[in-house]
N, C-alpha and C positions, 0 to 999 in steps of 0.2 A: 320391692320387686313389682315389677308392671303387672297389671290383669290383664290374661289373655282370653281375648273374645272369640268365640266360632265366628258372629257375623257382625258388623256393622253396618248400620241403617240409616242412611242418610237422609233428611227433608229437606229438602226446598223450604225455607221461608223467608226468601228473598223479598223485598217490596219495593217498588219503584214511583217515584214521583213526576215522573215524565208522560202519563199518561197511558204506557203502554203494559201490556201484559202484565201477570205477575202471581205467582204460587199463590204468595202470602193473602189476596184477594179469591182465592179460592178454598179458604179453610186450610190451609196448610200446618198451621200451627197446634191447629185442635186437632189435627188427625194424628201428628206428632205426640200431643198431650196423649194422645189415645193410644197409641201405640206405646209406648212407654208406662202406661199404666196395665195395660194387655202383657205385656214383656214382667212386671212385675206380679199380675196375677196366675202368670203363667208357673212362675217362678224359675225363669230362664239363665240363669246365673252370667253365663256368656254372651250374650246378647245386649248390644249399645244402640241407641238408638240417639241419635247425633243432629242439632242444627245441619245446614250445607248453605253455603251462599247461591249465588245465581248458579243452577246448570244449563242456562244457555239453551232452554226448550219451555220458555213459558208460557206461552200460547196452549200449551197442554195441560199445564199445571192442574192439580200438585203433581210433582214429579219426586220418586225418592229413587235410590240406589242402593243397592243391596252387593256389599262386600264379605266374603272376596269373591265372590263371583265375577263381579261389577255385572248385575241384572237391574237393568233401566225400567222402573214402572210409573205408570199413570194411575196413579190412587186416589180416587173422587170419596170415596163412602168410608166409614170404617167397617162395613161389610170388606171394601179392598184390604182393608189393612190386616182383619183378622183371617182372611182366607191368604195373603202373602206371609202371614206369621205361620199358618200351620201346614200349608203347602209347601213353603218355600224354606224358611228357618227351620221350623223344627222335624218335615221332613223331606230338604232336598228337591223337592219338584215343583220345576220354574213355573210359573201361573200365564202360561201363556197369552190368554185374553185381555193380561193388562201390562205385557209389555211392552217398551215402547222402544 
């Protein structure tokens, strides 16, 4: 049987070799590591936090997305990360300031 998750958390850690923008050149992947370790100290059971390829807003990066909402955020610090996890995840209220 499937695991059903409350939310899915999607990172940007796209990287591109054409010179132009890109999450993965903004820490994208360590805030993911961090997140995911934050989801596991939490001890969140339902809660996934997922690679995502390009979303096509990398000039802003990192960008993740927050399902099922689908709430689009610009997360620089893991200060974003831990105030999106206890705001947003575990209680419901969007983080205004770093949506995007």
């Amino acid at each position: 049987m499937a695991e059903i998750y409350t939310h899915h958390v999607f990172f940007c850690t796209h990287s591109r070799d054409d010179g132009t923008a890109y999450c993965q050149q903004h820490g994208s992947s360590a805030l993911r590591d961090y997140a995911k370790q934050r989801i596991k100290e939490l001890k969140l059971k339902k809660v996934r936090i997922n690679n995502a390829g390009c979303l096509n807003r990398c000039k802003l990066g990192p960008i993740i997305v927050v399902y099922p909402e689908g709430i689009w955020y610009q997360c620089k610090t893991q200060a974003d990360v831990d105030e999106i996890i206890e705001s947003h995840v575990q209680n419901g209220i969007i983080v205004k300031r770093l949506q995007k």
